[in-house]
C-alpha positions as CSV (number, residue, x, y, z in Angstrom):
1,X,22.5,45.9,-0.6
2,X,26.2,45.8,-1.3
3,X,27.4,45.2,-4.9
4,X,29.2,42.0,-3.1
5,X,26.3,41.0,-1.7
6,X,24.4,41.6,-5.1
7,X,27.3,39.5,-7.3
8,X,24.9,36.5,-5.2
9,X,22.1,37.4,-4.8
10,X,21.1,38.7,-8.3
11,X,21.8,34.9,-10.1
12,X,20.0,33.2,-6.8
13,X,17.0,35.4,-7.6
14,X,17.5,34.8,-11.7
15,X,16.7,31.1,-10.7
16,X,14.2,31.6,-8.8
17,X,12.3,34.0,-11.4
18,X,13.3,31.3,-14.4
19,X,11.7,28.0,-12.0
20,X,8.8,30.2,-10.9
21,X,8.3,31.6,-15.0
22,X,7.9,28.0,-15.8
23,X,5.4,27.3,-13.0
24,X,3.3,30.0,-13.1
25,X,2.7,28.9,-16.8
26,X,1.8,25.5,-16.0
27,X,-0.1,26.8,-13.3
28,X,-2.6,28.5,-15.8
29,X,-3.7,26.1,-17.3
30,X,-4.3,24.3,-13.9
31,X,-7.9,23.9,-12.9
32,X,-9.1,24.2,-9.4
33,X,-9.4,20.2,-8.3
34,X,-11.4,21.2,-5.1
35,X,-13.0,23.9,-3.1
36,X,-10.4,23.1,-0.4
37,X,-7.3,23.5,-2.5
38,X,-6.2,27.3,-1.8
39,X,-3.3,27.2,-3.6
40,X,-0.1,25.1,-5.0
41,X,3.5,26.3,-3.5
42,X,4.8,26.2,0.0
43,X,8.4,25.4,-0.4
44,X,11.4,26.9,-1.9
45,X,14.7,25.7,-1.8
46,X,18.2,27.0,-2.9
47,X,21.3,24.9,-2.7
48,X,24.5,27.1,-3.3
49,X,27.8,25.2,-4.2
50,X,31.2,26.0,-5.3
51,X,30.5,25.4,-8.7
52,X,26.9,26.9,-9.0
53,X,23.5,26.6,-7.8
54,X,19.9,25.3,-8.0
55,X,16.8,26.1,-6.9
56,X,13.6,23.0,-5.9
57,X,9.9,24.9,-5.7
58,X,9.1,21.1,-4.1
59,X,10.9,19.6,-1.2
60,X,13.4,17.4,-3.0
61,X,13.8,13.9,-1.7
62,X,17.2,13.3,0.4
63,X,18.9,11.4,-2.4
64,X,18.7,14.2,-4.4
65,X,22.4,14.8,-5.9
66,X,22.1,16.6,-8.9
67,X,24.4,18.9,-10.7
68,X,23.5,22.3,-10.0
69,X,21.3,23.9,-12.6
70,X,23.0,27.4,-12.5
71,X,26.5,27.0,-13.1
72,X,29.0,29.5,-12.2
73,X,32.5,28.9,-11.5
74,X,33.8,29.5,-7.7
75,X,30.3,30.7,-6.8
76,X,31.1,30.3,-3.4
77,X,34.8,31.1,-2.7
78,X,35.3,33.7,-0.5
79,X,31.7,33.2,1.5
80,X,31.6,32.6,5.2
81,X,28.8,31.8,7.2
82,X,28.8,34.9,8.8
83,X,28.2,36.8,5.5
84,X,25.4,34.3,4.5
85,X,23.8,34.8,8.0
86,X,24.5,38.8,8.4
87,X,24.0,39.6,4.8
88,X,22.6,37.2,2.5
89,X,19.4,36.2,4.5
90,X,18.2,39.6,5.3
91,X,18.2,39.9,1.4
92,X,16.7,36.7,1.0
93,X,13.4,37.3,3.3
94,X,12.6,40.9,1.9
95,X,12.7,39.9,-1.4
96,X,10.6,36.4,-1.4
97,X,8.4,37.9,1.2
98,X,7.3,40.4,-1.5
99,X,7.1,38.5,-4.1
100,X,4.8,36.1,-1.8
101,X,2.6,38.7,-0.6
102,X,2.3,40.4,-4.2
103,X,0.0,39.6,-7.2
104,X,2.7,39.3,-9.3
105,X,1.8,35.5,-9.1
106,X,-1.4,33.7,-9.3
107,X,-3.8,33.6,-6.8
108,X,-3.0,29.7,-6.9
109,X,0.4,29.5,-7.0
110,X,1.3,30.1,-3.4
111,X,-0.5,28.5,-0.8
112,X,-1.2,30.6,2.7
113,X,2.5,29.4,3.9
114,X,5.8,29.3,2.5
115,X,8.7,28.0,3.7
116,X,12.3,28.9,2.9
117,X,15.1,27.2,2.7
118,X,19.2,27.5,1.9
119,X,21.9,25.0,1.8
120,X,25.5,26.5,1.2
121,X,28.4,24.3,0.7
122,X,31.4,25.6,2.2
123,X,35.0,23.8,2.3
124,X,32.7,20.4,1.7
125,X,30.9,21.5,4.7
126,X,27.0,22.0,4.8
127,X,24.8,25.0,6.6
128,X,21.2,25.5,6.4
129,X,19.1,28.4,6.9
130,X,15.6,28.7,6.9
131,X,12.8,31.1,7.6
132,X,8.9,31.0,7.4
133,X,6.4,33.5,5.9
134,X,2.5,33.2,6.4
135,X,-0.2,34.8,4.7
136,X,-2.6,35.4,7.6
137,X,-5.6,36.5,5.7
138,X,-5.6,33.8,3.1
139,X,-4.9,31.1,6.3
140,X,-8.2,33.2,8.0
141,X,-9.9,32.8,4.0
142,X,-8.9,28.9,3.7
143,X,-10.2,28.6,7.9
144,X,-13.7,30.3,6.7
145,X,-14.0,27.2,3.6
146,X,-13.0,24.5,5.9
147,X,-16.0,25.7,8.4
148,X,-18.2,25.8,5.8
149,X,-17.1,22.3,4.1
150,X,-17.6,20.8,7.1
151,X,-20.9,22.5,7.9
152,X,-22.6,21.8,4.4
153,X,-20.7,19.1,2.8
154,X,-20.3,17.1,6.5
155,X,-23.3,17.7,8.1
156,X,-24.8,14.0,9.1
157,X,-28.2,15.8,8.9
158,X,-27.7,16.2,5.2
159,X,-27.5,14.2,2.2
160,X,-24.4,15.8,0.4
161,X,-21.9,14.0,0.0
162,X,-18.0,15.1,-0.5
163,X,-16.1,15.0,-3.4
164,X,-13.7,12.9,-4.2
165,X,-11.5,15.3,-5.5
166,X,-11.8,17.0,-1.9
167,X,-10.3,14.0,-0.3
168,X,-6.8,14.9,-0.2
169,X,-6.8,18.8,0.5
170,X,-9.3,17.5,3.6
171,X,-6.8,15.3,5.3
172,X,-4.1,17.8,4.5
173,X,-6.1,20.6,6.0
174,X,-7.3,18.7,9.0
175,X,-3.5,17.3,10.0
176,X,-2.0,21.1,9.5
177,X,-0.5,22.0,12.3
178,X,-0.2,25.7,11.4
179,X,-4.3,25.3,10.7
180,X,-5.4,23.6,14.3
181,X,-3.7,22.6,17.2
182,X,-2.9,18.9,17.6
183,X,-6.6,17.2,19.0
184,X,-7.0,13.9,18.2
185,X,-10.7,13.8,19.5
186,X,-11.5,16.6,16.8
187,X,-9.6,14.7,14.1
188,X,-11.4,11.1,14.9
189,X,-15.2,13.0,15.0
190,X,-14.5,14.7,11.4
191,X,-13.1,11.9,10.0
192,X,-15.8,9.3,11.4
193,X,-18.5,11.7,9.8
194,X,-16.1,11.1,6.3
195,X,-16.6,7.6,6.7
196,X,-20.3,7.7,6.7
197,X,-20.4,10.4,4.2
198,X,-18.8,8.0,1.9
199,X,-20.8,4.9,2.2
200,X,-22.5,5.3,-1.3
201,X,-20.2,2.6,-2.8
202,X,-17.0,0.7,-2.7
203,X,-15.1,2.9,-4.9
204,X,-16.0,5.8,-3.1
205,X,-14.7,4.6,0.6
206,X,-11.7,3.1,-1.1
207,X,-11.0,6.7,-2.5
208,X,-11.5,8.0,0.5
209,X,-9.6,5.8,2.5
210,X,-6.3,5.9,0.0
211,X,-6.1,9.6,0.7
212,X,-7.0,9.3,4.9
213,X,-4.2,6.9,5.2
214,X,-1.4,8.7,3.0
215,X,-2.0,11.5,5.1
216,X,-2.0,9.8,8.5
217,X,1.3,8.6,7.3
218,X,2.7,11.6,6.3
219,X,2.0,13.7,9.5
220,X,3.1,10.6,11.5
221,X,6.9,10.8,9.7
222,X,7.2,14.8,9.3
223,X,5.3,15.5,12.6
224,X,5.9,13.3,14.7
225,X,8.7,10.3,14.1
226,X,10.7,13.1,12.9
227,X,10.5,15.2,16.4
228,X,10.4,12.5,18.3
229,X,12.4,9.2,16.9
230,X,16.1,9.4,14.7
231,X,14.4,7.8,11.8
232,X,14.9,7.6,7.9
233,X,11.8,7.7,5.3
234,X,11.7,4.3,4.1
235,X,9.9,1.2,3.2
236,X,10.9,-0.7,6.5
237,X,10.1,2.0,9.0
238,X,13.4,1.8,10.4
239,X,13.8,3.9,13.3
240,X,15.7,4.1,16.9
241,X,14.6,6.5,20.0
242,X,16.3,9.7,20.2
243,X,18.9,9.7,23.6
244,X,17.3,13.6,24.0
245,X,13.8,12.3,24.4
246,X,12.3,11.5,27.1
247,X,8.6,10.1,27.2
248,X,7.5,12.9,29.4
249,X,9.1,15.5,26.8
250,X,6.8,14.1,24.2
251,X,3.2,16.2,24.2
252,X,0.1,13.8,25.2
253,X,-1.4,15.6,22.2
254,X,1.1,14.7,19.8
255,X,1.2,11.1,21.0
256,X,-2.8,10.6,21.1
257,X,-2.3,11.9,17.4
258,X,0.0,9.1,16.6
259,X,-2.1,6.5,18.7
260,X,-4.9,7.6,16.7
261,X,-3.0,7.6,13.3
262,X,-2.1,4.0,14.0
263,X,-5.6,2.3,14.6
264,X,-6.7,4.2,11.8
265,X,-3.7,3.4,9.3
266,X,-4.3,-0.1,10.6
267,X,-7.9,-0.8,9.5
268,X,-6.1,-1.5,5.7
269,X,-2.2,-1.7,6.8
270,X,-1.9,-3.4,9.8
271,X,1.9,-4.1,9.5
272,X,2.3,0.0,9.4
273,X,-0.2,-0.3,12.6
274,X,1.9,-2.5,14.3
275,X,5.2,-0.6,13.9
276,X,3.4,2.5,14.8
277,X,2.3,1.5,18.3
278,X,5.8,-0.9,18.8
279,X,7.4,2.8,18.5
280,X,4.9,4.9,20.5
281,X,5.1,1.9,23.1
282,X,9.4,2.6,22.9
283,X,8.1,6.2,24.1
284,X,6.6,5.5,26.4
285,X,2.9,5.0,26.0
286,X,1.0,2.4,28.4
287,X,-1.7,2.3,26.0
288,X,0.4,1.3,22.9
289,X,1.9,-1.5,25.0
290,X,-1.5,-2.5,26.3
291,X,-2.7,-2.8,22.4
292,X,0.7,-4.6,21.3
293,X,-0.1,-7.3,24.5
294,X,-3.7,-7.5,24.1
295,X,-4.7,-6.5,20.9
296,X,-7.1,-3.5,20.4
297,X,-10.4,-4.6,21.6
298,X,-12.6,-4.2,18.6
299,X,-12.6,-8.1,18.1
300,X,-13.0,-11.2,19.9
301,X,-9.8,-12.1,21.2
302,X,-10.5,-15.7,22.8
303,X,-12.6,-18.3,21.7
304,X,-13.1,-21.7,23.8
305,X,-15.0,-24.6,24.1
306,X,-14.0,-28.2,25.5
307,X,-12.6,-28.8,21.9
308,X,-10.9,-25.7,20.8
309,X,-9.6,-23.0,22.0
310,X,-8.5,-19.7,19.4
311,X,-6.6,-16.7,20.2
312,X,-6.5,-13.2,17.9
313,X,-4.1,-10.3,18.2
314,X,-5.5,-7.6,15.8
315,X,-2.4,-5.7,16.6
316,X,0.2,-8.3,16.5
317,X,-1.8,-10.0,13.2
318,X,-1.6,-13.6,15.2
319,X,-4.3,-16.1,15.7
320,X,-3.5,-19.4,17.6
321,X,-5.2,-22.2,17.4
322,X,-5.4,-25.2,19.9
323,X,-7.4,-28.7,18.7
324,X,-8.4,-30.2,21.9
325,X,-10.0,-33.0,19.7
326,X,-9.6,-34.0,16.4
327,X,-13.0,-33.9,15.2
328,X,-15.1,-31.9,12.5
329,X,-17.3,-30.4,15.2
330,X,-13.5,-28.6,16.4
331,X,-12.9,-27.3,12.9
332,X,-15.9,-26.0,12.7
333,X,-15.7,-23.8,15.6
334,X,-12.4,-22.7,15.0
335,X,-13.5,-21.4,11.3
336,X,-16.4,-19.8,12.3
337,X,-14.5,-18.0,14.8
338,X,-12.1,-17.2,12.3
339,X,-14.9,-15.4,9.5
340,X,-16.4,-13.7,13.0
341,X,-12.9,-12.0,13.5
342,X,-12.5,-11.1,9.8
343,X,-15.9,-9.4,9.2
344,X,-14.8,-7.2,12.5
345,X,-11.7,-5.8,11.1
346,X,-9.0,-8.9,11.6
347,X,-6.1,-8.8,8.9
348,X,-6.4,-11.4,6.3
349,X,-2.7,-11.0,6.4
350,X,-2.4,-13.3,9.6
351,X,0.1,-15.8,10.8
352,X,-1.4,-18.9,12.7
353,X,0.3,-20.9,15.4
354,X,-1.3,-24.2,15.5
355,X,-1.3,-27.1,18.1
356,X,-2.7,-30.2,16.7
357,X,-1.8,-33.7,16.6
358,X,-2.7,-34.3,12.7
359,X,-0.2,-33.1,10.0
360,X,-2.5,-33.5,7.2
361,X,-0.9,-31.1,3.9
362,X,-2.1,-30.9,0.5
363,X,-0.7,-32.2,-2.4
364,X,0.5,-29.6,-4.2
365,X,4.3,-28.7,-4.7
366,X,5.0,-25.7,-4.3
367,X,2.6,-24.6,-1.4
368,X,4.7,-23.8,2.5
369,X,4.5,-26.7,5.1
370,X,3.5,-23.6,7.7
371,X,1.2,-24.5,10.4
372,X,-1.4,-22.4,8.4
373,X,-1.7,-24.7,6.2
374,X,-1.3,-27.7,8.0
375,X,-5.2,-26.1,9.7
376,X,-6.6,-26.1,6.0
377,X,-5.1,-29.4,5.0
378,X,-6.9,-31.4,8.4
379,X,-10.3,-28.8,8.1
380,X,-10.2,-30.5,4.3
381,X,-10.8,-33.9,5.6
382,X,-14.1,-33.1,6.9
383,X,-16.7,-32.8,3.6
384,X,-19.1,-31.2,5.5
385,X,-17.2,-28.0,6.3
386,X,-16.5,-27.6,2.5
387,X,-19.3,-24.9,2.2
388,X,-17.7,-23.4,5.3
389,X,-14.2,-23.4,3.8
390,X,-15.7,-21.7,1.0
391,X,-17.0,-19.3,2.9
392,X,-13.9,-18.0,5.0
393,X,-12.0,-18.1,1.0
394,X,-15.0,-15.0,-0.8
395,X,-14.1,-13.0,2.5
396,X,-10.1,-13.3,2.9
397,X,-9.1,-13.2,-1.1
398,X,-7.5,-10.4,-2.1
399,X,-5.3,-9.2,-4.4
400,X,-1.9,-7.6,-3.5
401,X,-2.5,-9.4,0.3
402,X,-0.2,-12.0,1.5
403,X,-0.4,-14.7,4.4
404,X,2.1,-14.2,7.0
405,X,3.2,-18.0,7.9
406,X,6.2,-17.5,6.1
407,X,9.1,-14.5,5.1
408,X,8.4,-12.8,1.8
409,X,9.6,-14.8,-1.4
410,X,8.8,-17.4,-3.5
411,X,6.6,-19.0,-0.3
412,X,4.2,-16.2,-0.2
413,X,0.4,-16.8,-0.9
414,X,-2.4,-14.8,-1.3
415,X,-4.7,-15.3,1.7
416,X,-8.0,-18.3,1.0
417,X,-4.7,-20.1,-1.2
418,X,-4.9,-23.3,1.3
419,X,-8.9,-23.6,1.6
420,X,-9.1,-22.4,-2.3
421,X,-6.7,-25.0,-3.4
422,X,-7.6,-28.1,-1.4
423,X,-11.4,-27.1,-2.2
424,X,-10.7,-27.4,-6.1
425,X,-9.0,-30.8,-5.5
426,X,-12.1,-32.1,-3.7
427,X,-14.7,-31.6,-5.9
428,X,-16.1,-30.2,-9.0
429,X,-18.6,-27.9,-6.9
430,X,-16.1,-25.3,-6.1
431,X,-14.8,-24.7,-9.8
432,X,-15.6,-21.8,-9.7
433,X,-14.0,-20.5,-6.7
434,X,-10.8,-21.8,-8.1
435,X,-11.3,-19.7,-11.3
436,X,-11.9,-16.6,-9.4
437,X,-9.1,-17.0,-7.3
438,X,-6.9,-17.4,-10.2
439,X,-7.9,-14.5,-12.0
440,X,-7.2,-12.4,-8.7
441,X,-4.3,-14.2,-7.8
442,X,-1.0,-11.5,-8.4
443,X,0.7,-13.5,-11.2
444,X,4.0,-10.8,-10.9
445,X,4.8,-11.7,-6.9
446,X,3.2,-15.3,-6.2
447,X,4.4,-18.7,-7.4
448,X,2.8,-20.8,-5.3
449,X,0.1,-21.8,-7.7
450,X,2.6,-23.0,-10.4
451,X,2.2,-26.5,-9.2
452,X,-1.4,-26.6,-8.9
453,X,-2.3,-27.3,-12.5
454,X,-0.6,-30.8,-12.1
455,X,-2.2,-31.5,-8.8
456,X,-5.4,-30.8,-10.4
457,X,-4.8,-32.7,-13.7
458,X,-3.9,-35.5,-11.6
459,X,-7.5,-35.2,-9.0
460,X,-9.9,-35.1,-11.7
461,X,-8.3,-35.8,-14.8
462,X,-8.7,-34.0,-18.0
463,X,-12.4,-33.7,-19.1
464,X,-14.5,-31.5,-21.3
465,X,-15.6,-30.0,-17.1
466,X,-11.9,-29.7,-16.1
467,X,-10.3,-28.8,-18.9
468,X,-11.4,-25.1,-18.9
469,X,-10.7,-24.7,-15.1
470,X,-7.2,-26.1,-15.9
471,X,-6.4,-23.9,-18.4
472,X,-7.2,-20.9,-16.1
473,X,-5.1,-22.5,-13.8
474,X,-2.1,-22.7,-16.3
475,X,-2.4,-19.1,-17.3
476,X,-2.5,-17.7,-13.8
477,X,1.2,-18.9,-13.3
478,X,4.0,-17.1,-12.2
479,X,6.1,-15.3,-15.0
480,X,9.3,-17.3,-13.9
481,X,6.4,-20.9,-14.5
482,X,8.3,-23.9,-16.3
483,X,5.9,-26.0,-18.6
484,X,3.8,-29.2,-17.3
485,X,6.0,-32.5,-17.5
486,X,3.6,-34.2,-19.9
487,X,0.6,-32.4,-21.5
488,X,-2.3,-34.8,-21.0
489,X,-3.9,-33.9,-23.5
490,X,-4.8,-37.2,-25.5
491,X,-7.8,-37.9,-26.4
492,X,-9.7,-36.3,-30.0
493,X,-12.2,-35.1,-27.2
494,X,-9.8,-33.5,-24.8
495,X,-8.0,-31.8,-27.8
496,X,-11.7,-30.4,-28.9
497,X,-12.4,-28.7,-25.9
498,X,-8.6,-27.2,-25.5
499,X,-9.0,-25.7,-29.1
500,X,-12.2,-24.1,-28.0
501,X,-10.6,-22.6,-25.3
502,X,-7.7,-21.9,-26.8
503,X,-9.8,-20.0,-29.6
504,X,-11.2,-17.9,-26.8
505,X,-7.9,-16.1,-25.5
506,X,-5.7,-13.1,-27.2
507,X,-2.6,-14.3,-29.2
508,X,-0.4,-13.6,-26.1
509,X,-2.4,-16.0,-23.6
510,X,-2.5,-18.3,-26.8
511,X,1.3,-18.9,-26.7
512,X,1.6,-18.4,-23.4
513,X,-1.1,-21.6,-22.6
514,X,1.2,-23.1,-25.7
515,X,4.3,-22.8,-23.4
516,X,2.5,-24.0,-20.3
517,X,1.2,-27.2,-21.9
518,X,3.8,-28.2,-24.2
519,X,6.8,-26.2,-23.6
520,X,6.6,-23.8,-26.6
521,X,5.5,-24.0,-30.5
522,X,8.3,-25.7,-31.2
523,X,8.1,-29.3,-28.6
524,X,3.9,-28.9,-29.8
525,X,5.0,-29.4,-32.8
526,X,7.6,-32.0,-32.4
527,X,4.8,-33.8,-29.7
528,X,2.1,-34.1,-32.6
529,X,4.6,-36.2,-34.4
530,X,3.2,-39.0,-32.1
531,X,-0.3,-38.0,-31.7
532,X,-3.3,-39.4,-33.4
533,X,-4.2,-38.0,-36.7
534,X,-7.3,-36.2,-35.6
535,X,-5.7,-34.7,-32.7
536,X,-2.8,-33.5,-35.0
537,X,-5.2,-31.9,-37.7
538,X,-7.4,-30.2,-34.8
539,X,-4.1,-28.7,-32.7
540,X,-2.7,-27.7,-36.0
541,X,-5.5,-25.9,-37.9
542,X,-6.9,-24.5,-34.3
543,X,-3.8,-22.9,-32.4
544,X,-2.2,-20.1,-35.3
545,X,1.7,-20.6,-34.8
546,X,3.7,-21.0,-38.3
């Protein structure tokens, strides 16, 4: 190596020695998470500017601007590409190769493949290089433990069941394409013998399924959208074909892989599912256009009788309903088709299309005048479907999940809000589902219920019964909730029970039920100005506001 060369190359690898120093002592501390996990680093990065450089041990993301962390004045000047190519990389791949095939580091710190990468500025301009170095007897090692994972720890035969800190390195190791070769069918029977695996409770398949679907989506963006589609990481999914692709240039392994990662992804993010196919359907696959047209196949897509007839999409996360004739019998049959499809897999996050000749809607304020609830509202009229209503509400609620029947904002409800809410103006029998739903509802995102405490007040009145559900009610409101326009609250009775349920809360859900009622400390006290004298002496010695 030249002494120019070295004037580079010696800083570059000063770095490299200071980032790896600092993660080699973290990495000591570090305790194996999983039999799986063969080691920690498989990326290194140096960026090499004008006025310095830096060096990433972790793929940094593509927003990534920073100053470099080596500076040097004019690093650069005077490098051509040429020199980099010819002079610097040779340099480059002897030296990290030996460091990553010595022990100078921790068994864990590389894993069996390392990738390298360098970005050099020159004149503003950018040029990567990159190289790849592989470990073949710790890949062969890491090969030997997945076997025998699968063998022990998969075995249907046996009673073990895997660990959930073996989740992740699993997924990771099954989706490696420098592991296996792309085979869908192999992927689908090891991760169908996960699923049972992980049947011994709730938790356990969520786990599970939190790490399956962050993987699917990783290997679907690095390995295939990014071969295959001119896409950008983010949120939206935002993608157009590449002009170089052609479906027939795409491997039928590769897009099997992504059908598969779709239904699979799809079983808890069906929006992701639906993008997913809408893209492998751009390139070309029949079978992704068949599932987008007719949905998937592992639900009942049509439902008809003289009355009604009902329509599901699993893919597209529609359901259309047609009353033939307005009768409870017609409700009926449409709702019980509706908790059928749910308990087989159908999003809660669906949009309805209705076609009825009743536009019945509840009375509460805030709530969208979609077609979904429009369905809810006219199923209401019909007492005898209440226990059905409430039925359909324990299996759709869920936090975080959203109805579809209208764009994202201040519209948005948590799916059961319609059958939930007009089922808590009906009657005093389904209390309780109201308070469950309000202590699930996501307070931060959803508004909706803000109006509901009025609606309420104003179906039952304020009683010793409704007073606690009313209160719920109140604190379950939005952040951005304005207070009630008159309290209600009376009576020497009415002020009793508040107190007592006031006296049950923490000091912030105090004030906050203080603003909700009355509008702050301040309009509470101003309001007992006019109350009667035993309702004064109760609000002030029970709620502790100076």
């Amino acid at each position: 190596m030249t002494s120019g060369v070295q004037a580079y190359i010696d800083p570059i690898f000063e770095a490299i020695e200071k980032a790896y120093a600092s993660e080699q002592k973290r990495i000591a501390e570090f305790q194996t998470k999983s039999v799986l996990h063969e080691g920690i680093h498989e990326y290194l990065k140096v960026t090499c500017k004008e006025d310095g450089l830096w060096v990433d041990t972790y793929e940094p993301f593509d927003w990534d601007n920073r100053r470099p962390d080596t500076k040097i004045s004019g690093f650069t000047e005077g490098v051509t590409l040429q020199q980099v190519q010819d002079e610097w990389m040779p340099v480059f791949r002897e030296r990290i190769e030996a460091l990553f095939k010595s022990e100078e580091c921790s068994p864990m710190f590389f894993r069996y493949r390392l990738e390298f990468h360098l970005k050099v500025v020159l004149d503003k301009k950018s040029s990567h290089f990159t190289f790849s170095l592989l470990n073949e007897d710790k890949r062969q090692h890491l090969l030997a433990i997945i076997q025998q994972f699968v063998e022990q720890k998969l075995n249907p035969a046996s009673k073990a069941v895997p660990k959930e800190k073996d989740d992740f390195f699993f997924v990771r190791h099954m989706l490696d394409p420098h592991l296996y070769p792309i085979d869908a069918q192999r992927v689908d029977e090891l991760l169908n013998r996960m699923d049972a695996k992980v049947k011994v409770s709730r938790n356990r398949e969520e786990a599970w399924r939190y790490q399956l679907n962050r993987g699917l989506k990783r290997w679907a963006e690095d390995e295939f959208l990014a071969k295959y589609a001119d896409w950008k990481k983010s949120y939206e999914l935002d993608y157009t074909e590449e002009p170089d692709i052609h479906p027939s240039n795409i491997p039928a392994p590769a897009m099997e892989m992504f059908l598969l990662t779709a239904m699979r992804v799809g079983s808890t993010h069906a929006d992701a599912r639906q993008k997913y196919l809408e893209i492998a359907a751009q390139l070309g696959s029949e079978q992704a256009a068949q599932w987008l047209k007719s949905g998937s196949g592992s639900i009942p897509a049509l439902y008809t009788s003289g009355r009604v007839t009902c329509k599901a999409n699993d893919i597209l996360q529609t359901l259309e309903v047609h009353i033939h004739s307005e009768e409870e019998e017609s409700y009926r049959e449409a709702l019980v088709y509706v908790c059928d499809i749910l308990q087989k897999g159908f999003t809660k996050e669906y949009r309805l299309k209705l076609k009825s000749k009743v536009k019945n809607i509840l009375p509460v304020p805030k709530l969208a005048k979609s077609t979904l609830h429009r369905f809810f509202a006219n199923a209401l009229e019909y007492p005898a479907l209440y226990p059905l209503l409430a039925e359909y509400a324990d299996i759709v609620m869920e936090e975080f999940k959203w109805y579809n029947d209208v764009e994202p904002g201040e519209k948005s409800a948590m799916p059961g809000t319609y059958a939930v809410m007009g089922l808590g103006l009906k009657g005093t029998d389904y209390f309780p589902l109201v308070i469950r739903y309000m202590k699930l509802v996501d307070t931060e995102h959803q508004s909706v219920q803000d109006g509901y405490a009025a609606a309420f007040a104003e179906a039952h009145g304020l009683t010793p019964d409704t007073i606690p559900v009313w209160t719920t009610i109140l604190l379950a409101g939005n952040q951005s909730a304005k207070p009630l326009k008159s309290s209600g609250i009376e009576s020497v009775e009415q002020a009793q029970v508040l107190v007592e349920e006031l006296e049950k809360l923490e000091e912030y859900d105090k004030e906050l039920l203080v603003y909700r009622i009355w509008g702050g400390q301040k309009k509470l006290k101003s309001s007992l100005k006019q109350a009667d004298p035993e309702v004064k002496v109760l609000l002030e010695s029970f709620i502790p506001f100076g």
